[in-house]
VMD Tcl script that builds the backbone (N, CA, C; Angstrom):
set m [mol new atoms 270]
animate dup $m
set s [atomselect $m all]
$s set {name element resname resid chain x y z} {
  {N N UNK 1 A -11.633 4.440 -1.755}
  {CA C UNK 1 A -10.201 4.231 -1.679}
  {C C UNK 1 A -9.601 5.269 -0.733}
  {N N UNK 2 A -8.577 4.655 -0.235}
  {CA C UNK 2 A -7.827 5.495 1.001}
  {C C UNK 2 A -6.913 6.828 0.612}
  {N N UNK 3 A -6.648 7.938 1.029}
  {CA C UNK 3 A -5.651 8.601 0.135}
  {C C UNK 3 A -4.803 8.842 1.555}
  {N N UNK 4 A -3.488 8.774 0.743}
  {CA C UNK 4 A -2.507 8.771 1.470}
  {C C UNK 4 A -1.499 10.268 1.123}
  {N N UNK 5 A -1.482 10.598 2.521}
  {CA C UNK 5 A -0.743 11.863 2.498}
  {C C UNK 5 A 0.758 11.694 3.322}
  {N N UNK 6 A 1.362 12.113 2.657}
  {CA C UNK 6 A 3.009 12.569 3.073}
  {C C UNK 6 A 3.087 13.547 3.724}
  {N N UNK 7 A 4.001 14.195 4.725}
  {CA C UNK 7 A 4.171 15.249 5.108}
  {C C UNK 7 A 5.647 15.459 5.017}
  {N N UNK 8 A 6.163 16.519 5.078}
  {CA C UNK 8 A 7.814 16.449 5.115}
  {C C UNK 8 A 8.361 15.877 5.947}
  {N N UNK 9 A 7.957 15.642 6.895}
  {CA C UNK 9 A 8.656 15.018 7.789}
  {C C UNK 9 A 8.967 13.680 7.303}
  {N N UNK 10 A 8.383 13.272 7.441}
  {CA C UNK 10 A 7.743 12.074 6.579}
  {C C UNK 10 A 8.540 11.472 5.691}
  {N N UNK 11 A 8.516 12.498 4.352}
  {CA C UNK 11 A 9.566 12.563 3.198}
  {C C UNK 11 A 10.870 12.153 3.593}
  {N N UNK 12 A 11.271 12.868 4.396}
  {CA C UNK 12 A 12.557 13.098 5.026}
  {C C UNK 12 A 12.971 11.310 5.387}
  {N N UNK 13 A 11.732 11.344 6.069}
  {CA C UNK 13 A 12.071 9.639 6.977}
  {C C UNK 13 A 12.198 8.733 5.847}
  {N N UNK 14 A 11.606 8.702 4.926}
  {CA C UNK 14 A 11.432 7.658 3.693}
  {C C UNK 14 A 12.217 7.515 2.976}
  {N N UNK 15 A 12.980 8.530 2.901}
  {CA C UNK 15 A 14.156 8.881 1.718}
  {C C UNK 15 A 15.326 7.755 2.976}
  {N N UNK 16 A 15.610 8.583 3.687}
  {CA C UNK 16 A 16.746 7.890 4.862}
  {C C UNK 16 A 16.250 5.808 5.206}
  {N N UNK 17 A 15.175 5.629 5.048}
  {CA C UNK 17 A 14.560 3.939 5.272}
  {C C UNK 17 A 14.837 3.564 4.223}
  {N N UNK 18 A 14.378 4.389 3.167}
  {CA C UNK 18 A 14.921 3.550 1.236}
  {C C UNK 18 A 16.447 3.542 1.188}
  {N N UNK 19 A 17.169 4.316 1.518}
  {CA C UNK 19 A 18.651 4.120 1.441}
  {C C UNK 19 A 19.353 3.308 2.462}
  {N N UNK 20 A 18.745 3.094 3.761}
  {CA C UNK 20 A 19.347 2.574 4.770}
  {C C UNK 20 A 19.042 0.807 4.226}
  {N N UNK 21 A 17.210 0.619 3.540}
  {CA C UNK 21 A 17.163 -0.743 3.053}
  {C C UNK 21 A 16.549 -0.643 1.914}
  {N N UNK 22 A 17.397 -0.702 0.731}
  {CA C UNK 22 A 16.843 -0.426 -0.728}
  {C C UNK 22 A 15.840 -1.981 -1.048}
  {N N UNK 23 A 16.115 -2.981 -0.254}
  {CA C UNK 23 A 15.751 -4.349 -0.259}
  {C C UNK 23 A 14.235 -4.590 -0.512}
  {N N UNK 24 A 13.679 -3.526 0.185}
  {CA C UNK 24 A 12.485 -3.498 0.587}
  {C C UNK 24 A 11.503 -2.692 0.202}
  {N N UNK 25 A 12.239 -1.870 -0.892}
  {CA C UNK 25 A 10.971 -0.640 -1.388}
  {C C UNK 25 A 10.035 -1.531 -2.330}
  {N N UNK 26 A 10.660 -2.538 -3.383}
  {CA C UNK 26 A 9.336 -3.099 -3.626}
  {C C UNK 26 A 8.127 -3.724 -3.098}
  {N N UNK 27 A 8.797 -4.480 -1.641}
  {CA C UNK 27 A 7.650 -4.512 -0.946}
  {C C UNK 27 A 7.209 -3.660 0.160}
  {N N UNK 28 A 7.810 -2.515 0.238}
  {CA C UNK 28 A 6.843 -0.696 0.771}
  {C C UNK 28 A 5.661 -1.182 0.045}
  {N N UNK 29 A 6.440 -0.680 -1.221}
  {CA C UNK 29 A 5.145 -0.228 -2.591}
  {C C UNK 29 A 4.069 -1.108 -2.953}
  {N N UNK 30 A 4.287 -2.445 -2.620}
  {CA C UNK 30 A 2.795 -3.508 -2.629}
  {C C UNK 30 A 2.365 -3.327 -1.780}
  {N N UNK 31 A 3.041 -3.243 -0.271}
  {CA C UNK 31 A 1.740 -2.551 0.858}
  {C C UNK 31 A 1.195 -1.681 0.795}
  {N N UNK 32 A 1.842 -0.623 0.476}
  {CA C UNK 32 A 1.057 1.063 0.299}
  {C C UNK 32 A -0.364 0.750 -0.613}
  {N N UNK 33 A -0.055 -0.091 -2.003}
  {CA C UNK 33 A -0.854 -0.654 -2.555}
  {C C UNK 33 A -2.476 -1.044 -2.249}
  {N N UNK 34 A -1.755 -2.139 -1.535}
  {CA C UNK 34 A -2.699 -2.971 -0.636}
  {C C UNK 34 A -3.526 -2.262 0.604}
  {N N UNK 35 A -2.855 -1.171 0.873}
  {CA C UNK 35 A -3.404 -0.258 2.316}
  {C C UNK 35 A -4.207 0.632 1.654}
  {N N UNK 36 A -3.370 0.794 0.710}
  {CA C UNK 36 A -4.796 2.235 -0.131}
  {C C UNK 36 A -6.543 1.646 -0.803}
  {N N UNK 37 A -6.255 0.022 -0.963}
  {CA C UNK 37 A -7.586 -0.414 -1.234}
  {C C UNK 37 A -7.996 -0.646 -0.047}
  {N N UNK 38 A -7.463 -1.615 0.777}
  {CA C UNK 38 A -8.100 -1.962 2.105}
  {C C UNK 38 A -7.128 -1.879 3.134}
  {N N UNK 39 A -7.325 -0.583 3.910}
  {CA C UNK 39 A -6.450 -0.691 5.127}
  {C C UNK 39 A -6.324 -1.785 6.380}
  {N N UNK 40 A -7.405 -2.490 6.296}
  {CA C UNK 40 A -7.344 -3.465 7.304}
  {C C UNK 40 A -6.827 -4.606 6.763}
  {N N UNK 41 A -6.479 -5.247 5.349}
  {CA C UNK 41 A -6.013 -6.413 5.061}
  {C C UNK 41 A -5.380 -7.369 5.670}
  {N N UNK 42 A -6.019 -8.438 5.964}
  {CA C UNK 42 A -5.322 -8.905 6.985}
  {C C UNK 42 A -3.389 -9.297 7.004}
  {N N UNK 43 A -3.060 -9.389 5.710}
  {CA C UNK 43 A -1.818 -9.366 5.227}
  {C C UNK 43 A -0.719 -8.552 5.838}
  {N N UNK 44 A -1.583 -6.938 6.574}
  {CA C UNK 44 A -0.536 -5.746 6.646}
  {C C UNK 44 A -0.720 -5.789 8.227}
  {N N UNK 45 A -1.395 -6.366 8.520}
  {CA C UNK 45 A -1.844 -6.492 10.500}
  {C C UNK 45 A -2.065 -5.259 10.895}
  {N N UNK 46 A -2.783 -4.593 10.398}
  {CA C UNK 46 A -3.100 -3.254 10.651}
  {C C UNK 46 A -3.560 -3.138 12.524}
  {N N UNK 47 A -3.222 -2.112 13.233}
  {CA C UNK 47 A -3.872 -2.086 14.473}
  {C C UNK 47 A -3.290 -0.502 14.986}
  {N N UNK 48 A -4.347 -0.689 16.047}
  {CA C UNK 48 A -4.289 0.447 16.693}
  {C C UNK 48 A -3.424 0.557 17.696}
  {N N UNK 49 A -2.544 1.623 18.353}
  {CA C UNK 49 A -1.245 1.481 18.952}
  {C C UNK 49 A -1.714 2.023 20.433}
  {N N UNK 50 A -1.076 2.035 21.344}
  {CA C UNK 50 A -1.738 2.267 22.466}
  {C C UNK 50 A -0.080 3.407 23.325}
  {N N UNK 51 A -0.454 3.857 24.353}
  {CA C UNK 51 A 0.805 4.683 24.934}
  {C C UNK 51 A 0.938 5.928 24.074}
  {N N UNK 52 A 1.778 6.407 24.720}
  {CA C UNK 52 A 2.579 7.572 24.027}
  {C C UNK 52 A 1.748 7.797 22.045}
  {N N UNK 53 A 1.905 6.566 21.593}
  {CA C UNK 53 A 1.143 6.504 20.246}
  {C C UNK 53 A -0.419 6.279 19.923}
  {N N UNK 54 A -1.051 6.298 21.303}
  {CA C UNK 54 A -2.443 6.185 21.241}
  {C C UNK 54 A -3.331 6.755 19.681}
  {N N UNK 55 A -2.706 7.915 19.687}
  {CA C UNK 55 A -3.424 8.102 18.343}
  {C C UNK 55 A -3.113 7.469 16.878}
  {N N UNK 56 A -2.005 6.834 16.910}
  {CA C UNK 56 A -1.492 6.215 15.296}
  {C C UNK 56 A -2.218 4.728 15.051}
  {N N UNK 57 A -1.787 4.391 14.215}
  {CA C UNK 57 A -2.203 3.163 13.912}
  {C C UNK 57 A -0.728 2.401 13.153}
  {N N UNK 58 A -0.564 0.988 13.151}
  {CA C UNK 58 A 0.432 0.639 12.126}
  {C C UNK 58 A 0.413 -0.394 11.366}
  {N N UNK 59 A 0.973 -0.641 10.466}
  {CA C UNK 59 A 1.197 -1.736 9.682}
  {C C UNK 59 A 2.380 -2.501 9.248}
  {N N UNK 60 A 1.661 -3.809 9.125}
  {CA C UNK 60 A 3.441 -4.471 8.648}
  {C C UNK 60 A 3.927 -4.264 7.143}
  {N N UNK 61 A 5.105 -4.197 7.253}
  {CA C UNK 61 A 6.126 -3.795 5.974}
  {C C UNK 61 A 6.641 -5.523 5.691}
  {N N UNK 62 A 7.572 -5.570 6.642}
  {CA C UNK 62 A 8.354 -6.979 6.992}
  {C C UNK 62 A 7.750 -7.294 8.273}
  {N N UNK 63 A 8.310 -8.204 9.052}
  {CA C UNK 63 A 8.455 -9.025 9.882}
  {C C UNK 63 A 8.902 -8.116 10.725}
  {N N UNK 64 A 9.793 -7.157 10.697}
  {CA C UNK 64 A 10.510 -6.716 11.181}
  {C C UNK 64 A 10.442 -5.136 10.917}
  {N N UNK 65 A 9.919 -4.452 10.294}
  {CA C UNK 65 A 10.092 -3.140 9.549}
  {C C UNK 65 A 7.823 -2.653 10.072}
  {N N UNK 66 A 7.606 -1.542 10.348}
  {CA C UNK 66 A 6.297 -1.034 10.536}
  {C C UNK 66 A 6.143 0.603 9.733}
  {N N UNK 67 A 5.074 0.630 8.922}
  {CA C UNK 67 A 4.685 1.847 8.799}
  {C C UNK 67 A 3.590 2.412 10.109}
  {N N UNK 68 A 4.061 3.834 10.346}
  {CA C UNK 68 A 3.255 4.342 11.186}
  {C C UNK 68 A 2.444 5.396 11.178}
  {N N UNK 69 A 1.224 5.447 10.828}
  {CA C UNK 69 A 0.249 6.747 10.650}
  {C C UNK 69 A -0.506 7.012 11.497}
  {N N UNK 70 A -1.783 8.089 10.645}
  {CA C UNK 70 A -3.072 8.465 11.608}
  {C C UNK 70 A -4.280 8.321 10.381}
  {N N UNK 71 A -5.227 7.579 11.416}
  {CA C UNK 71 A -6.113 8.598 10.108}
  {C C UNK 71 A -6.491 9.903 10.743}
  {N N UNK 72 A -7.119 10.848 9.475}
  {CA C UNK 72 A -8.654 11.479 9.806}
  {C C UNK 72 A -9.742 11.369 10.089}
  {N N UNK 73 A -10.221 12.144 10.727}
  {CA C UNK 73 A -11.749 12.175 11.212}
  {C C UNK 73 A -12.696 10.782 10.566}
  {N N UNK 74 A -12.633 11.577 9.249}
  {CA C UNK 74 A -13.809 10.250 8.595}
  {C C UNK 74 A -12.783 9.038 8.403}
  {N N UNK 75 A -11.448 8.574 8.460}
  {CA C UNK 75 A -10.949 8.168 7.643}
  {C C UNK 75 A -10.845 8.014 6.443}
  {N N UNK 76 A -11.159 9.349 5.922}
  {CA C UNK 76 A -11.054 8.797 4.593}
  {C C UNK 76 A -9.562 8.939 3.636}
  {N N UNK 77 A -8.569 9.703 4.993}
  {CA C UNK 77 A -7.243 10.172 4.640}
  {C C UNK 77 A -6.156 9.596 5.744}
  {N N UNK 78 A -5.019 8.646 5.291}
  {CA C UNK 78 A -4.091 8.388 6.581}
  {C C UNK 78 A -2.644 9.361 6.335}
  {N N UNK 79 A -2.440 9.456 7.505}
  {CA C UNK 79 A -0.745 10.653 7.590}
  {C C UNK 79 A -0.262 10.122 7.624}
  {N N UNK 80 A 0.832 9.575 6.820}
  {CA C UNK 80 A 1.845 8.604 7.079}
  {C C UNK 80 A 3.003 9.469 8.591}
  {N N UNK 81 A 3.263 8.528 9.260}
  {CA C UNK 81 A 4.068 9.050 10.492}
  {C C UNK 81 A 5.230 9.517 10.435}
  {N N UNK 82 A 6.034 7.294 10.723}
  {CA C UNK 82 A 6.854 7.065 11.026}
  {C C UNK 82 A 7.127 5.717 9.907}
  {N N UNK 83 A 8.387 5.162 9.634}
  {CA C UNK 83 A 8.842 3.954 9.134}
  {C C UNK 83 A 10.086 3.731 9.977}
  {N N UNK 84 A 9.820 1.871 9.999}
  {CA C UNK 84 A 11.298 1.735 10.774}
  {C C UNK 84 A 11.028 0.698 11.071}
  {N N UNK 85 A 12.074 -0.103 12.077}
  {CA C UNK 85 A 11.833 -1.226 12.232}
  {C C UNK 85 A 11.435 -1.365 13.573}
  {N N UNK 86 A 10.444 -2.506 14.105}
  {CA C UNK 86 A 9.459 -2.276 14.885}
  {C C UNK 86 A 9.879 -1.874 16.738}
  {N N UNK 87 A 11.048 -1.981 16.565}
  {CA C UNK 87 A 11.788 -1.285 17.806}
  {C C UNK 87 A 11.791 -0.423 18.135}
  {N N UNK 88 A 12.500 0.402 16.433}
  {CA C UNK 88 A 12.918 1.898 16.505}
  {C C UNK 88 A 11.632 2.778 16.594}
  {N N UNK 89 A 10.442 2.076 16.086}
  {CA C UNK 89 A 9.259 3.551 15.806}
  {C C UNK 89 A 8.132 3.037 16.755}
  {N N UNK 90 A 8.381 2.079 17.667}
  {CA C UNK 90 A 7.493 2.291 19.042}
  {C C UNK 90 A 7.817 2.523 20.167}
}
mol reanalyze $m
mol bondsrecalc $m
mol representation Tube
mol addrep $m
């Protein structure tokens, strides 16, 4: 299983995305879910980002909304990044 780490920054961003769209934290929380058993599910469109973000990876929230991390080395740990909607955080 995947473990997922926060950083403050991070915190910071999550708190400001849950209040900006309270709509959607229940379905954050089934993806986070779903990403911590299998990060590639095909459900979350997981992929690798290219440019400026070469190193992150992201996933879908909504249609419209992306979480943005890294893994580690082994992967056996992802940094959560960025959240937002897929405009604002690429």
């Amino acid at each position: 299983m995947l473990e997922i780490v926060w950083d403050q920054g991070f915190k910071k961003t999550i708190r400001k995305w849950s209040k900006r769209y309270p709509e959607y934290t229940e379905i954050l929380e089934r993806q986070l879910e779903t990403f911590v058993k299998e990060p590639f599910h095909a459900s979350l469109k997981t992929h690798a980002l290219t440019g400026t973000l070469k190193e992150c990876w992201s996933f879908r929230i909504t249609y419209d909304h992306r979480l943005i991390f890294r893994f580690n080395e082994d992967r056996s740990k992802a940094i959560l990044v960025d959240i937002g909607k897929h405009d604002d955080v690429y």
